[in-house]
N, C-alpha and C positions, 0 to 999 in steps of 0.2 A: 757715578761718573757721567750718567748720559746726563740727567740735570745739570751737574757743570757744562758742559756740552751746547746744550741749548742755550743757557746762559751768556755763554761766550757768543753764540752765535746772533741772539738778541743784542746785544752789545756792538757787534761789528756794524749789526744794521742799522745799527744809530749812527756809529761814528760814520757812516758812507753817505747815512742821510745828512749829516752833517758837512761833508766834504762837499756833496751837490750844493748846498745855501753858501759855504764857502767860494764855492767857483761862478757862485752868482751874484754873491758879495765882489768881487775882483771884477768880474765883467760892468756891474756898475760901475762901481768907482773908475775902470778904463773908460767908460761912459762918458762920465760928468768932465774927467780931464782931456776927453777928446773935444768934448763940446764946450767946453771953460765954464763948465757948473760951478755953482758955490763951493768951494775948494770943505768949507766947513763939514757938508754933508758927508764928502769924501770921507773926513777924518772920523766923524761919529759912525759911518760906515765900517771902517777898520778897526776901532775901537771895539764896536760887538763881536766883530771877526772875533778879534782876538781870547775876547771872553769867553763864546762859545766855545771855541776850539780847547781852549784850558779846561775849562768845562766839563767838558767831554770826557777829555785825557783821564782826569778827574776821577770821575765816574767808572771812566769803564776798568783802571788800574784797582780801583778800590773794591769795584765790583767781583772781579773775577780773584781776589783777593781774599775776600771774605767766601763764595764760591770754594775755593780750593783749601778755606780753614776749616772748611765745615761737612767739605769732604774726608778731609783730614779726620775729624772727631767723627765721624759717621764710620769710620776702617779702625779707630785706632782706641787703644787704653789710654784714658787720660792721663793715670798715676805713673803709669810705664813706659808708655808711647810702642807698646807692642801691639799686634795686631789684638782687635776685642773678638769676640764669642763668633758675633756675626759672620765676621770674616772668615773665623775658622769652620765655623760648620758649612758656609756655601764651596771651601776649598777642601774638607773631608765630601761632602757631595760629590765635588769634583773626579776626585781620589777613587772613591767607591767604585766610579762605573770606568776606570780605566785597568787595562791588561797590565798585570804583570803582579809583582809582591810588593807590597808597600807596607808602611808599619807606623800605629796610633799610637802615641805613648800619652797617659791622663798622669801627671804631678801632682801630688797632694801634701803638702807642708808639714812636719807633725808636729803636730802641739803647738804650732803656732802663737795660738790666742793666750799663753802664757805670756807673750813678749807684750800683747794689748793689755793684757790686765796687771803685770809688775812695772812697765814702761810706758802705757800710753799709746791712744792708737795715732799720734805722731810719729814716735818711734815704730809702731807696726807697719808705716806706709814709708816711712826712710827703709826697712831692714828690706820689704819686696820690692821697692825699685832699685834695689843694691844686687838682689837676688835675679830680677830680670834681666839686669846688665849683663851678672854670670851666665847667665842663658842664653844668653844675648849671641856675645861675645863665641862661644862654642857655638851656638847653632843655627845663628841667623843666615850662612852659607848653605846650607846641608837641607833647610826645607822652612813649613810654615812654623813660627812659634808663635803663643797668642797668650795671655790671662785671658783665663774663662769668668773668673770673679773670686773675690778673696784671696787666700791662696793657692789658689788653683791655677793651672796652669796644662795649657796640651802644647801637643808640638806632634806634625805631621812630616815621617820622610820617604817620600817618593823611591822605588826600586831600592828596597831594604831587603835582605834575607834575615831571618831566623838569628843568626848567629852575631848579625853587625848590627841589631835589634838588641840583642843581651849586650855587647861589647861599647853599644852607646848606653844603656841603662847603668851599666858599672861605673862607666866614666863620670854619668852623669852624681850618682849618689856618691861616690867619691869629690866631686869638687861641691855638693852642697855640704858634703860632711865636715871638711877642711873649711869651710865660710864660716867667719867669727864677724862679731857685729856688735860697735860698742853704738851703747847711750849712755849719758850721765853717768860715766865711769863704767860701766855695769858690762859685763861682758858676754854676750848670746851665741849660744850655738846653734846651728838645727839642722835637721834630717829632711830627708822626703822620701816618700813611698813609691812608688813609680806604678802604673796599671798598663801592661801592653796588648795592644790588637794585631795580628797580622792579617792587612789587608790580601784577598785574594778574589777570585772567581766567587769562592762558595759564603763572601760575606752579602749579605742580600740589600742593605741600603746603612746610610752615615747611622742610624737613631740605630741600629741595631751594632754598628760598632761602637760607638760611644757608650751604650749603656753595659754593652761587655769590657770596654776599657774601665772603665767604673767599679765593676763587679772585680776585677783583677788587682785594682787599686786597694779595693778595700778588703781583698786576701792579704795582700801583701802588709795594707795597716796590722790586720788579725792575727797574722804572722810574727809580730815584734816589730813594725816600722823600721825604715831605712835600709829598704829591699826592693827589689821589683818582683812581678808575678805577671806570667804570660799567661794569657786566657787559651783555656782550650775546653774545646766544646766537650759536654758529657758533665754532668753534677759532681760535683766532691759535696763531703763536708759542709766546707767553708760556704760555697754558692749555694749550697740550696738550703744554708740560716740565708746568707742575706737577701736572695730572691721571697723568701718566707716571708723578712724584714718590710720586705716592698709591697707585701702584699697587705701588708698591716694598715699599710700610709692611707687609703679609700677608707679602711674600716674605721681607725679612729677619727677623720673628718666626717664619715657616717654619725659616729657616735654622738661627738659633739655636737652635729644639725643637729639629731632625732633624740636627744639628752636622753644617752644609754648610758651613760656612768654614774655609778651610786656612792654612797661615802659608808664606810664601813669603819669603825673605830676597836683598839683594842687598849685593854685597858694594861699599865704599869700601876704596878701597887708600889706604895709608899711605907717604908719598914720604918715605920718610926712609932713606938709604943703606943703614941696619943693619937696618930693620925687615922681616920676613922672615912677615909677616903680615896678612890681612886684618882690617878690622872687617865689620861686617852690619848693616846695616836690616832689619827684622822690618815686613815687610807682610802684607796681607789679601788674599785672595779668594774667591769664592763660588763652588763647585761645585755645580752647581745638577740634576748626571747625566749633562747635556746637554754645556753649559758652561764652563769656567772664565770669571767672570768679576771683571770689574778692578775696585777701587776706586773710580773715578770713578764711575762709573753708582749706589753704591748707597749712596755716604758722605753725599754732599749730602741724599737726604731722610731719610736717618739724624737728621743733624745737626739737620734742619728741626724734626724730627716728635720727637725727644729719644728717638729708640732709640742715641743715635748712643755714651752712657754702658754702654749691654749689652754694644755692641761693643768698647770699649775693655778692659771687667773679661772679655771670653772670652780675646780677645789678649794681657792679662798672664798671666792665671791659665795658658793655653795654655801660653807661651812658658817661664815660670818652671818648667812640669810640664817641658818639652822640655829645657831646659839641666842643671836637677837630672838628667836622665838622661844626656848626650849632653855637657857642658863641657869632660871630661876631655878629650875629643878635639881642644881647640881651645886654641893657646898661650896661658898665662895670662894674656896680656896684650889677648887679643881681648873687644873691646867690642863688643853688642849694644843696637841705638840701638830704641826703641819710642813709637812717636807717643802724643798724650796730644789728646785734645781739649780746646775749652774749657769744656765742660759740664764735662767731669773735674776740672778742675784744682779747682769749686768745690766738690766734693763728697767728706767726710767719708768716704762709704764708700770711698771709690776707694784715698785714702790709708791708712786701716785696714787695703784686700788688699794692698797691697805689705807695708807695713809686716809681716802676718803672714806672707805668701809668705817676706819676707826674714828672718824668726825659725824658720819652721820648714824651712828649707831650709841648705843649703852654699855657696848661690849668693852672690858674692864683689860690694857694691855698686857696685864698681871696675868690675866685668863688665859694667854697667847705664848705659844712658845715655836718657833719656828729652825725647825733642825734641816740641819747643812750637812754632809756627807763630807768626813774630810780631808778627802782627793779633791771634791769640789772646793773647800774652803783653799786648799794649797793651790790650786791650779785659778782661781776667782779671787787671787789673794787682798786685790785692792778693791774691789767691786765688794766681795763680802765684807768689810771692815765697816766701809762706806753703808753699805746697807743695816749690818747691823748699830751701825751710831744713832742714825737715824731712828731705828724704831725703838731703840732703848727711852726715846725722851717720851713713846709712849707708855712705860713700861714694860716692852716685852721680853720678854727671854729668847737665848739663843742654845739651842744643842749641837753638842758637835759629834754626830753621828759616826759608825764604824770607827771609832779611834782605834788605833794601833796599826790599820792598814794603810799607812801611809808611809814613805819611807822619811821622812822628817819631821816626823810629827811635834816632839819637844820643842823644838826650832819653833817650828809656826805656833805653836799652844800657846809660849808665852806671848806673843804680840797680838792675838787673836781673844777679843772681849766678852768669852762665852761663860754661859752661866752655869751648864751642863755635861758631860763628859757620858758618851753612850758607849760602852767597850763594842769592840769589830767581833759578833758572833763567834767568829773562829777559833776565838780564843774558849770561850765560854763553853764550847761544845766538846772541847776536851778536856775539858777541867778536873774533873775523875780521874784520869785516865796518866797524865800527863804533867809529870812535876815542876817542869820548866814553863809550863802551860800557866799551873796555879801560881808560880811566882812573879809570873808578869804579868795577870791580871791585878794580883795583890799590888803589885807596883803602882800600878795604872791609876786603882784605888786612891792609895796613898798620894801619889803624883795631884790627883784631883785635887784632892783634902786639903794637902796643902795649899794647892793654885785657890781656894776659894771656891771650888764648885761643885756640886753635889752628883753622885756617881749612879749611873744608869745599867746593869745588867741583859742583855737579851739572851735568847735562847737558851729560856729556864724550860725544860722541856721534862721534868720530873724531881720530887723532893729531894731528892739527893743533892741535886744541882743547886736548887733552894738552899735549903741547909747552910749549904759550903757559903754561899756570897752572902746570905745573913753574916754569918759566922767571919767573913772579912770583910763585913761592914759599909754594905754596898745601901747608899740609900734608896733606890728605888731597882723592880725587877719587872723583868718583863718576858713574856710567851706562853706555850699554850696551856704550861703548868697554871699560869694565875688565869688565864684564858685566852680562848682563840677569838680573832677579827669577828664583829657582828656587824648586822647595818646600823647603823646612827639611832635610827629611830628607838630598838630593841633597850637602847640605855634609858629610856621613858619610863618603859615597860617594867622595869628591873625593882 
């Protein structure tokens, strides 16, 4: 604002400079016609008048014009025309250091990135400025509302209690619940999470409510989504995984600088009479000096916090440097399977390194299988399709990891061009035990066999286990029964 300011007032000074040549223009020409001057000079006299002064006008309307459009985008969401991040964090500053109760609410969309990935993020930026409006509309009276970015979204109210704190939360997931949103026929629903701060005395500055509105938001995700959750101080549970989660974020950017992550592989045997070879899983772990540790602990807030795409491009770029050196040693026919998340699947760059891995290298597509988890396949549904078309023209194969945990899985299977079928552990793990258990892996099996794609077992965790999914036919097995994760190297060695 003060640079508009100045701006205008640079401008004034001109047009006043202008007004003095003006009135000395006039004093001439009264001049020349007091004294019977060439009448002509008079008129080319007034003639500049005239131009300058347009000129000017010109100038200074178009000046402070562009001035107040670019103050405009400097306060404001382009997509939304709500206030941006900026705005909101200098008017929480604000908030902090004044007396009384006030209250942070942090909005997070859920599941959002399904409307980007079955609709287009056309569609994604139509449904949040549709969703703005609704926010709009309620609470542009009532205090600050802003997109923070994505779909994210705060909103700050001034002398709030406790209780009209919850009673705007209710309202608020009640009218995002009732929002329907078509595209190309297709009809959306969606929820939001809410995360509330109650400002007071004993919050100590904005960065420390914001990241507790945060923490609250993503109880209330952990909780089922389409909830709110008011922060209060003292650890539960929930905050002290995700404060844990945050503490990860430095360590795996440590890792990545100081290349602490090693590639461990485990092998799936192949039940088939003549086959005389394993395949491998290409896993992760963090050597930390101390250490080895497991995946579990460091993929989640990977995935959370969107390091979880670094990971993916160390692990192919790794593995493809590994096989270019070390394939020869392994029958031509063995396949190396490498996870893909779902950040990956949507992103250009990812596919470009394969793409160029597999151009500048000897490594055979055949050799390549790259498995999809599939929650991720259902929720990436156009994004993995698209990525697996592409790499099939280099040969590779596609897995489709945890089947069964998904609640549509038949649905997506058949439109979905995969070559492998991994059953979802849980099943596997009561298989003994559990007669409804053994008949819906047997399904699964079959289900595969017929779709055309060969059936994957894990958590074979003892002969028994073995036995049984020989015995229903399962073409390949996997865990610590045929063997547990080694480091890459160790299969040289073997």
């Amino acid at each position: 604002m003060q640079n508009l300011k100045a701006q205008v007032k640079t401008l004034q000074s001109s047009l006043e400079m202008q007004k003095k040549i003006t009135k000395a223009l006039l004093h001439r020409v009264k001049k020349n016609l007091k004294y019977h001057l060439n009448p002509h000079e008079t008129f080319e006299h007034n003639s500049i008048l005239l131009s300058q002064i347009k000129a000017t006008k010109k100038e200074l309307y178009n000046s402070i014009e562009a001035a107040q459009r670019n103050s405009y985008l400097a306060r404001h969401d382009t997509l939304t025309g709500l206030y941006n991040r900026d705005v909101f964090n200098k008017n929480l500053n604000s908030v902090v250091n004044k007396i009384g109760s006030h209250a942070l609410f942090f909005l997070d969309l859920d599941q959002f990135k399904i409307v980007n990935d079955t609709a287009g993020h056309l569609a994604g930026d139509e449904m949040i400025k549709q969703i703005a409006e609704v926010l709009l509309n309620t609470l542009e009276s009532q205090g600050i509302l802003a997109r923070l970015g994505g779909d994210e979204f705060g909103y700050i109210k001034e002398k709030c209690s406790k209780q009209e704190a919850i009673d705007l939360a209710k309202k608020l997931l009640s009218l995002i619940d009732q929002f329907h949103f078509t595209w190309d026929k297709k009809l959306f629903t969606v929820s939001v999470s809410i995360g509330i701060v109650l400002i007071d005395r004993k919050v100590a500055s904005a960065v420390e409510a914001f990241k507790n509105a945060d923490i609250a938001c993503y109880i209330a995700k952990n909780a089922g989504r389409n909830q709110y959750h008011i922060y209060e101080k003292g650890l539960s549970d929930n905050l002290s995984n995700h404060n844990k989660e945050l503490k990860w974020l430095p360590k795996i950017s440590k890792a990545l600088e100081l290349k602490q992550f090693e590639l461990f592989a485990q092998p799936i045997k192949c039940i088939n009479p003549t086959a005389d070879y394993c395949n491998y899983e290409i896993l992760i772990r963090l050597n930390d000096g101390k250490n080895i540790i497991n995946p579990e602990t460091f993929l989640p807030p990977a995935e959370r916090y969107n390091l979880i795409t670094k990971i993916d491009c160390w692990v192919i770029q790794n593995t493809f440097s590994w096989l270019a050196i070390n394939i020869k040693n392994f029958d031509h026919r063995t396949r190396f399977s490498i996870n893909i998340s779902g950040h990956s699947l949507g992103m250009k760059n990812i596919l470009d390194l394969i793409v160029r891995l597999f151009e500048e290298s000897d490594i055979k597509g055949k050799n390549i299988c790259f498995e999809v988890t599939e929650t991720t396949a259902i929720s990436n549904f156009i994004s993995a399709n698209k990525f697996i078309r592409k790499l099939k023209k280099y040969g590779c194969l596609f897995s489709l990891d945890d089947f069964g945990s998904g609640l549509s899985s038949l649905s997506y299977l058949k439109n979905m061009n995969f070559d492998i079928l991994k059953v979802d552990g849980s099943f596997i793990r009561d298989l003994l035990d559990d007669p409804l258990n053994e008949e819906m892996v047997k399904s699964i099996n079959n289900i595969g066999h017929i779709m055309g794609m060969q059936t994957i077992a894990e958590y074979v965790e003892n002969k028994e286990v073995y036995d049984k999914l020989v015995k229903l036919g399962f073409d390949g097995l996997q865990g610590f029964y045929i063997g547990k994760p080694v480091p890459i190297n160790d299969l040289i060695d073997r």
